[in-house]
N, CA, C and O atoms as a Tripos MOL2 file, in Angstrom:
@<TRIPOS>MOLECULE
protein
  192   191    48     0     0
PROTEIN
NO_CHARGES

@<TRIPOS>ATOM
      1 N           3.7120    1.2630  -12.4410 N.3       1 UNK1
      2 CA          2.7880    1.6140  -11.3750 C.3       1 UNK1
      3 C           3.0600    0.7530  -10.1410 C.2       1 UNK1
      4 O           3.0390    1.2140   -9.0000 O.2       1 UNK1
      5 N           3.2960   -0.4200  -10.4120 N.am      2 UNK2
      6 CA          3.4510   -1.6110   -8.8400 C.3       2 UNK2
      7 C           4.5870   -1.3100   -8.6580 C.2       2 UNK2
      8 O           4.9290   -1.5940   -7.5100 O.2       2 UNK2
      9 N           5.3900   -0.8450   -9.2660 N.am      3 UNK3
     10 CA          7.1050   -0.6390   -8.7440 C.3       3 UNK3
     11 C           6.9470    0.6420   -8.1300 C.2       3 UNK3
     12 O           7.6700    0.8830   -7.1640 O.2       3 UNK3
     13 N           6.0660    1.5770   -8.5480 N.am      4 UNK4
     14 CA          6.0030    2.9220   -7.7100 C.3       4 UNK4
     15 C           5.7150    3.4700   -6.8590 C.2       4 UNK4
     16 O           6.0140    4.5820   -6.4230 O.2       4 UNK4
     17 N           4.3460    1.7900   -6.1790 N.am      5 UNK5
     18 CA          3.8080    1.4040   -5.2960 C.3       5 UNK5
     19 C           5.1160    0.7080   -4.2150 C.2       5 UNK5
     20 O           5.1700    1.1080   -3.0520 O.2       5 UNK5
     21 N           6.0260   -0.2390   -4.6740 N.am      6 UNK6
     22 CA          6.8020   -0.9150   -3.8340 C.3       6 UNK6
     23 C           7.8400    0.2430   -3.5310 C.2       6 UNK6
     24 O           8.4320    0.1550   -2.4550 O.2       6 UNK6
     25 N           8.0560    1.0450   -4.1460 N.am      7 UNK7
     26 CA          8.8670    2.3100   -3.5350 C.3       7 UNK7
     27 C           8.8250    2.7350   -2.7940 C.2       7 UNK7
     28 O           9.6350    2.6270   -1.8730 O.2       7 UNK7
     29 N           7.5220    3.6770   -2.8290 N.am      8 UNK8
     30 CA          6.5910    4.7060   -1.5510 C.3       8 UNK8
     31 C           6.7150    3.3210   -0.2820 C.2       8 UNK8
     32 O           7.2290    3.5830    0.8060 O.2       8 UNK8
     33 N           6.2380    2.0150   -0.5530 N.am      9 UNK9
     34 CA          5.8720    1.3020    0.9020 C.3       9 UNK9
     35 C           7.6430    1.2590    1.3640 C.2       9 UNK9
     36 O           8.1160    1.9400    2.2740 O.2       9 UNK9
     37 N           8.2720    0.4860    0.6680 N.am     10 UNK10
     38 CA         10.0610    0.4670    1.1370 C.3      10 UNK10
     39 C          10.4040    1.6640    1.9550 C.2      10 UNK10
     40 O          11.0180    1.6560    3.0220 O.2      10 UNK10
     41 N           9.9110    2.7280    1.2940 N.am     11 UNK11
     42 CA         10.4460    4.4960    1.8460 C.3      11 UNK11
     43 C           9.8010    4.5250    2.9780 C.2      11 UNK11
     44 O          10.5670    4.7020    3.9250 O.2      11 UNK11
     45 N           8.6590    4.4180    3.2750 N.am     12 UNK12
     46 CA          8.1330    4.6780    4.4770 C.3      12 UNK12
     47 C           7.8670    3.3710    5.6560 C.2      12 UNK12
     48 O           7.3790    3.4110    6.7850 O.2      12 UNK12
     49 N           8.3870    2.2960    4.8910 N.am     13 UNK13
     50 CA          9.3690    1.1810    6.0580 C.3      13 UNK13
     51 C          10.5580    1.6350    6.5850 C.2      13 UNK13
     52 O          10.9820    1.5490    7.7380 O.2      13 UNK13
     53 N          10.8710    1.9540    5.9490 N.am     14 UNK14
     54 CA         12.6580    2.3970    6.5130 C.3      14 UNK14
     55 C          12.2570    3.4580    7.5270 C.2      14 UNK14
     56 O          12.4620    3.4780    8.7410 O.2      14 UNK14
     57 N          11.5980    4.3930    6.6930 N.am     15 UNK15
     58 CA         10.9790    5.9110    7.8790 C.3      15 UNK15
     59 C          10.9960    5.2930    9.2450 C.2      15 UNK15
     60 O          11.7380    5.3920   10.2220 O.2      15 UNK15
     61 N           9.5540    4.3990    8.8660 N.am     16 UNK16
     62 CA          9.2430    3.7590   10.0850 C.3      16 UNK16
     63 C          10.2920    3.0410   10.8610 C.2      16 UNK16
     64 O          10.2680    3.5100   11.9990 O.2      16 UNK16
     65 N          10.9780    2.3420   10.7850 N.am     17 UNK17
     66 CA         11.8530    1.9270   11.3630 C.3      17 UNK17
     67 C          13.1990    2.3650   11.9420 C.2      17 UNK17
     68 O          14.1020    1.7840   12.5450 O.2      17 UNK17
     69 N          12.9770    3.6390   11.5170 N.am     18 UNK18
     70 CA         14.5000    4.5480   11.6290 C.3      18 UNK18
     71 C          13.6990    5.1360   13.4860 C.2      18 UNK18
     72 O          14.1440    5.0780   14.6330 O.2      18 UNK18
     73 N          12.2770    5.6950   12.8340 N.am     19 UNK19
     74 CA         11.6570    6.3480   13.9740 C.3      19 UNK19
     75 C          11.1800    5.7190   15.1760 C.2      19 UNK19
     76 O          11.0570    6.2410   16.2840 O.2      19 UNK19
     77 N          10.9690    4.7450   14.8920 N.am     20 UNK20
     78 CA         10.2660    3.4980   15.7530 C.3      20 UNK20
     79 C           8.8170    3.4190   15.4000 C.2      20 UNK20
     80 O           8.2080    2.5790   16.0630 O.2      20 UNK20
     81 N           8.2430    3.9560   14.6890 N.am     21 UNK21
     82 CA          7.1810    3.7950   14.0390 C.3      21 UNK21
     83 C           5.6090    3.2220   15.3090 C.2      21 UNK21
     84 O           5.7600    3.4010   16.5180 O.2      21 UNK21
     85 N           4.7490    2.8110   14.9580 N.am     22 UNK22
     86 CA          3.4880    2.1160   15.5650 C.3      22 UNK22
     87 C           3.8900    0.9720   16.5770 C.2      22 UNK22
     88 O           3.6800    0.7820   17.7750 O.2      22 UNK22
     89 N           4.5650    0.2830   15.5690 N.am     23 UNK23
     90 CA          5.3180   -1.0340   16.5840 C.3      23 UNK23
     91 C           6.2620   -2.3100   15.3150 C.2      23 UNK23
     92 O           6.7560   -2.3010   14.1870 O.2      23 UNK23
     93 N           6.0760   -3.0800   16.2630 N.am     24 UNK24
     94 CA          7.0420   -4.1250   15.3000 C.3      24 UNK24
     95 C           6.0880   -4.6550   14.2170 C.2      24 UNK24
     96 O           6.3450   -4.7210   13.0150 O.2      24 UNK24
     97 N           4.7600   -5.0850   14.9250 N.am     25 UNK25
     98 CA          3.8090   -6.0210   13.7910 C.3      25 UNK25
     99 C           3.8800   -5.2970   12.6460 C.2      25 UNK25
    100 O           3.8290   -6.0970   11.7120 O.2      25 UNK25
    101 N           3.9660   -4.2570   12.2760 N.am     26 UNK26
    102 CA          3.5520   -3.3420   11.3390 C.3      26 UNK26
    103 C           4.5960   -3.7520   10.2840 C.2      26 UNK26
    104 O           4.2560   -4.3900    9.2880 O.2      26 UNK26
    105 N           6.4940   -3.1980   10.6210 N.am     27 UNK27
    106 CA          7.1360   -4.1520   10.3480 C.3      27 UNK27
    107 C           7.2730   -5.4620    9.8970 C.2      27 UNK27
    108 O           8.0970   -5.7490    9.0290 O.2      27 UNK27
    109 N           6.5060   -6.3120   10.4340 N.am     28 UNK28
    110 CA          6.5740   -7.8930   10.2970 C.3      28 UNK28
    111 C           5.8200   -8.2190    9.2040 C.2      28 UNK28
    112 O           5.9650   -9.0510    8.3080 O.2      28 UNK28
    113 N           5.0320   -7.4460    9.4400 N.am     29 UNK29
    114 CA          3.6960   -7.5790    7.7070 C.3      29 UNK29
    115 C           4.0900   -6.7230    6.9030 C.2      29 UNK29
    116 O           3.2050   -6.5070    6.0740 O.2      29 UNK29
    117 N           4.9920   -6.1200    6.7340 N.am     30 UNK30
    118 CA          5.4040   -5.1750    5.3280 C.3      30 UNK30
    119 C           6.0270   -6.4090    4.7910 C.2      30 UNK30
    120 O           5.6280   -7.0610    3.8260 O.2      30 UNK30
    121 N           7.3130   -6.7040    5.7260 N.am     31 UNK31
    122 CA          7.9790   -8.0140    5.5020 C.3      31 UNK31
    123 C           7.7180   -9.2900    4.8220 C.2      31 UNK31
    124 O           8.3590  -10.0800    4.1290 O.2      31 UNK31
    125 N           6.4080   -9.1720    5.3340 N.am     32 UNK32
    126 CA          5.6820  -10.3060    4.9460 C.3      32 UNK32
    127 C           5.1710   -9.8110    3.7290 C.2      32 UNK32
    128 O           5.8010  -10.4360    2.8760 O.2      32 UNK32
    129 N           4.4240   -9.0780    3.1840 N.am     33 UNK33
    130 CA          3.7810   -8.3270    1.8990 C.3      33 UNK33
    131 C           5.0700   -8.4790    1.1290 C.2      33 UNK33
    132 O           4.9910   -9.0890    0.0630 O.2      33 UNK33
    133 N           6.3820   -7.9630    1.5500 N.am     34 UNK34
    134 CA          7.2690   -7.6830    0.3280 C.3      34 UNK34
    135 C           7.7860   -9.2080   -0.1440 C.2      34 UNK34
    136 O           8.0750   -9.3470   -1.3320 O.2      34 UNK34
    137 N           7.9010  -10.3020    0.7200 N.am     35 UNK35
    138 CA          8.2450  -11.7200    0.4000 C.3      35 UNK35
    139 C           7.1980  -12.0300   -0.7280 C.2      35 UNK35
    140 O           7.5930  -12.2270   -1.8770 O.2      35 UNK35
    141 N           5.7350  -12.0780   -0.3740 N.am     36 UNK36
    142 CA          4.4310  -12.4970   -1.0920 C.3      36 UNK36
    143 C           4.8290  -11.8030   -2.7500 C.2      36 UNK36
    144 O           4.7990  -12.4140   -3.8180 O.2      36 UNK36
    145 N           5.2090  -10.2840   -2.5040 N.am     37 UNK37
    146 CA          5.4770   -9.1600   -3.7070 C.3      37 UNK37
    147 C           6.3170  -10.0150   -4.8300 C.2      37 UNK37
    148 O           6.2050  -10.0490   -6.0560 O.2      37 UNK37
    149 N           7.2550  -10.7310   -3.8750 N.am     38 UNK38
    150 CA          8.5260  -10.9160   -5.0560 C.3      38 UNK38
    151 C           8.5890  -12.4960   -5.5590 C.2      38 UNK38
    152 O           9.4460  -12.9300   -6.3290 O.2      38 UNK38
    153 N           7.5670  -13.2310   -5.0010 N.am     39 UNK39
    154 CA          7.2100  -14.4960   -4.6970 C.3      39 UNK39
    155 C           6.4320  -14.6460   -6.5130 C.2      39 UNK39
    156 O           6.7740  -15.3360   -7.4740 O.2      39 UNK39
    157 N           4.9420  -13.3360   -6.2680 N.am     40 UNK40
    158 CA          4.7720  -13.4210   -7.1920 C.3      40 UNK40
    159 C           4.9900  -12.9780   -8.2810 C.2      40 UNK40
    160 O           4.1910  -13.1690   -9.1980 O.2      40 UNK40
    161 N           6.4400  -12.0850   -8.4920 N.am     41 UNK41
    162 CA          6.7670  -11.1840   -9.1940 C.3      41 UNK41
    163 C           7.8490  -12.4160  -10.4120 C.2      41 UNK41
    164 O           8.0650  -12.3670  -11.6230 O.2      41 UNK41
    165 N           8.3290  -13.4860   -9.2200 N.am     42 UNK42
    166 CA          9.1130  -14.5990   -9.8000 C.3      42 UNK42
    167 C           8.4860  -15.5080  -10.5740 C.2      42 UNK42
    168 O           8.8330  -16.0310  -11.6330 O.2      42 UNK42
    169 N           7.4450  -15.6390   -9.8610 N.am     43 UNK43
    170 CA          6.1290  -16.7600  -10.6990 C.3      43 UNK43
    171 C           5.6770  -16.1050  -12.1020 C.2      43 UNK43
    172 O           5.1260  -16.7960  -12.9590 O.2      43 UNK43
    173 N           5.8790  -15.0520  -12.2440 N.am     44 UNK44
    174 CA          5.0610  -14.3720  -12.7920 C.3      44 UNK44
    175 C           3.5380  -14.2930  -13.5560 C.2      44 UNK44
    176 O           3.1720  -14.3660  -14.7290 O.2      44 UNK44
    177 N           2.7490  -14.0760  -12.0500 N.am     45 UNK45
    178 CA          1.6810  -13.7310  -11.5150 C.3      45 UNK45
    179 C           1.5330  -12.5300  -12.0070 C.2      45 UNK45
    180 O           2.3030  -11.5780  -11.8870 O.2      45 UNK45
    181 N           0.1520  -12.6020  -12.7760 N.am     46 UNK46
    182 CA          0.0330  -10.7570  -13.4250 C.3      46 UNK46
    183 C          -1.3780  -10.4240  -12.0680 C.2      46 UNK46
    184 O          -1.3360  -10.8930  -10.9300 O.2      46 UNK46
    185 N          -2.2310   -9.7420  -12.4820 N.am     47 UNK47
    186 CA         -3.3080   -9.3420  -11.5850 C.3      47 UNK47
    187 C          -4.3080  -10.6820  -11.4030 C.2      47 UNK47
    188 O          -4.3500  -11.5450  -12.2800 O.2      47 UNK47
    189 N          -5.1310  -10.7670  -10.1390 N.am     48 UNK48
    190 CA         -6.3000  -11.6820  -10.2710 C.3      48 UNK48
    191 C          -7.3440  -11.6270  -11.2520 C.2      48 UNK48
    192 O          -8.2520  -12.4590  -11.2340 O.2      48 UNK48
@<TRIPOS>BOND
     1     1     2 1
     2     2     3 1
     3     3     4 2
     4     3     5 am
     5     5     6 1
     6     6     7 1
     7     7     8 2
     8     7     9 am
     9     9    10 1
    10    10    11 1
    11    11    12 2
    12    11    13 am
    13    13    14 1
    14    14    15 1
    15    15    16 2
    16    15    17 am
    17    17    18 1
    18    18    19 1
    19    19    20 2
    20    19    21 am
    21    21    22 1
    22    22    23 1
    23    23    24 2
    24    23    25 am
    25    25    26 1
    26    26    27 1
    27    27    28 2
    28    27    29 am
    29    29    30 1
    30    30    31 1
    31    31    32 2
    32    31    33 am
    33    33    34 1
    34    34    35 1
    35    35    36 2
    36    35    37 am
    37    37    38 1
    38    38    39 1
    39    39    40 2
    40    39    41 am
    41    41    42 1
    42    42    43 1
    43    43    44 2
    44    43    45 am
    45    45    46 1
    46    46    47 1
    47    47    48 2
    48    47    49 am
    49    49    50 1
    50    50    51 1
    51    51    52 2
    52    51    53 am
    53    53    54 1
    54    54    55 1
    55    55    56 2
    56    55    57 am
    57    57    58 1
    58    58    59 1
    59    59    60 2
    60    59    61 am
    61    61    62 1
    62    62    63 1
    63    63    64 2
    64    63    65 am
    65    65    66 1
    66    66    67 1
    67    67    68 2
    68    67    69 am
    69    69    70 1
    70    70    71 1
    71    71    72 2
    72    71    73 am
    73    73    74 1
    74    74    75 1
    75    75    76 2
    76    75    77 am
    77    77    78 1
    78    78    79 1
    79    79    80 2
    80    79    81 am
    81    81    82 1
    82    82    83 1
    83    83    84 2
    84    83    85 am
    85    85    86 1
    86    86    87 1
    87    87    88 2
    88    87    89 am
    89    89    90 1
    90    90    91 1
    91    91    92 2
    92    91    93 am
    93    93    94 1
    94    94    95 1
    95    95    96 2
    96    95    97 am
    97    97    98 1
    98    98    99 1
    99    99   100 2
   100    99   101 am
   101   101   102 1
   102   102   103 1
   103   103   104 2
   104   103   105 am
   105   105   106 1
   106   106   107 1
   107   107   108 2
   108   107   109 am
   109   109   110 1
   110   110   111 1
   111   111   112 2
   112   111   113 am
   113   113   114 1
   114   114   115 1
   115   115   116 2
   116   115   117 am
   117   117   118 1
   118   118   119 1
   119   119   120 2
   120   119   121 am
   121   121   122 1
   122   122   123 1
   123   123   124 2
   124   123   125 am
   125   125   126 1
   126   126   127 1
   127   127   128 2
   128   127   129 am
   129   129   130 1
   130   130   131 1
   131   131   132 2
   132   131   133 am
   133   133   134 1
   134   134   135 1
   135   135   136 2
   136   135   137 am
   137   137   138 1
   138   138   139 1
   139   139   140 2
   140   139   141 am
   141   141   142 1
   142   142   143 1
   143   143   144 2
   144   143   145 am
   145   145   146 1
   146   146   147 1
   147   147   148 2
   148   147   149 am
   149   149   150 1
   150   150   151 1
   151   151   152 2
   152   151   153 am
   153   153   154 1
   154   154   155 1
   155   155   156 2
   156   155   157 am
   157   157   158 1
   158   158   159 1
   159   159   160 2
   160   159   161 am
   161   161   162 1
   162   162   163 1
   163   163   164 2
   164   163   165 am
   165   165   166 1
   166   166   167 1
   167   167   168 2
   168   167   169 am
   169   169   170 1
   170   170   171 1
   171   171   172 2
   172   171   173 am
   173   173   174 1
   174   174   175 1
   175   175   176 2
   176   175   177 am
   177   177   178 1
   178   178   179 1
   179   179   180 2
   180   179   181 am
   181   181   182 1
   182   182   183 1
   183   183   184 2
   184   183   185 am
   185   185   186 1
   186   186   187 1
   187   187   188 2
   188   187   189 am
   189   189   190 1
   190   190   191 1
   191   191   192 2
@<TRIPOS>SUBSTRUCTURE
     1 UNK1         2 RESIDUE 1 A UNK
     2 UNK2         6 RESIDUE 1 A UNK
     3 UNK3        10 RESIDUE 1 A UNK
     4 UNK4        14 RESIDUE 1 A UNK
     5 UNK5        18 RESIDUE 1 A UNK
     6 UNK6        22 RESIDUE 1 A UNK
     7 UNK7        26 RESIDUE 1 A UNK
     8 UNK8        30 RESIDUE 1 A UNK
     9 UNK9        34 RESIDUE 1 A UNK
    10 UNK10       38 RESIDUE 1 A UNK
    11 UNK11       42 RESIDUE 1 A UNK
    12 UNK12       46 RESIDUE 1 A UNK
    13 UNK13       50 RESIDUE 1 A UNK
    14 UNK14       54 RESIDUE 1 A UNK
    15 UNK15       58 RESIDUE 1 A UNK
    16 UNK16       62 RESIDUE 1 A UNK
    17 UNK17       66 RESIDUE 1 A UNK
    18 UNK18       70 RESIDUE 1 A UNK
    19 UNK19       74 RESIDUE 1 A UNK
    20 UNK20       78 RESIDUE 1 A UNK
    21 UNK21       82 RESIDUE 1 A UNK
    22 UNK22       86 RESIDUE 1 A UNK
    23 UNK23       90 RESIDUE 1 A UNK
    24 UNK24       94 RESIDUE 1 A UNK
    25 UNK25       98 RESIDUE 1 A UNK
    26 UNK26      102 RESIDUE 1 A UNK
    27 UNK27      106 RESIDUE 1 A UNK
    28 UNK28      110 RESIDUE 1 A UNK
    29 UNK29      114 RESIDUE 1 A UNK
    30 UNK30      118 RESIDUE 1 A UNK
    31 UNK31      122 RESIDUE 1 A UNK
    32 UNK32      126 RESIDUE 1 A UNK
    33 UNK33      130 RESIDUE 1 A UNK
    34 UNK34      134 RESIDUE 1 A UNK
    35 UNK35      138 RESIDUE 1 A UNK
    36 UNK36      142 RESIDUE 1 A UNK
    37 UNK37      146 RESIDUE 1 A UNK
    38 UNK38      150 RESIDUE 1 A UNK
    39 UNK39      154 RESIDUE 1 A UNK
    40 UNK40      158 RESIDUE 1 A UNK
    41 UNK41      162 RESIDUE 1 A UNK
    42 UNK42      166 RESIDUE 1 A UNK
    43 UNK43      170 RESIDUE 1 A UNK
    44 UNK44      174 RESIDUE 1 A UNK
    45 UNK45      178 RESIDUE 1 A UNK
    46 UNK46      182 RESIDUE 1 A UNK
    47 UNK47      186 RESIDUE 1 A UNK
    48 UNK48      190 RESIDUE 1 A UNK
């Protein structure tokens, strides 16, 4: 399910970025979400 979740967001980053999307911030915080994603994916951090 969270990997199917990090899919759909990746797919429609790229979209966005191919198109020019809303703007950059939008970009910058996916960026930021996907670092946090894999941060705790390494720790392995299950749910709160």
């Amino acid at each position: 399910m969270l990997w199917t979740i990090f899919i759909i967001l990746l797919v429609l980053w790229l979209i966005g970025f191919i198109a020019g999307g809303i703007g950059n911030i939008i970009h910058i915080l996916l960026v930021i979400a996907l670092i946090i994603f894999i941060v705790r994916l390494v720790q392995g951090r299950g749910r709160p």
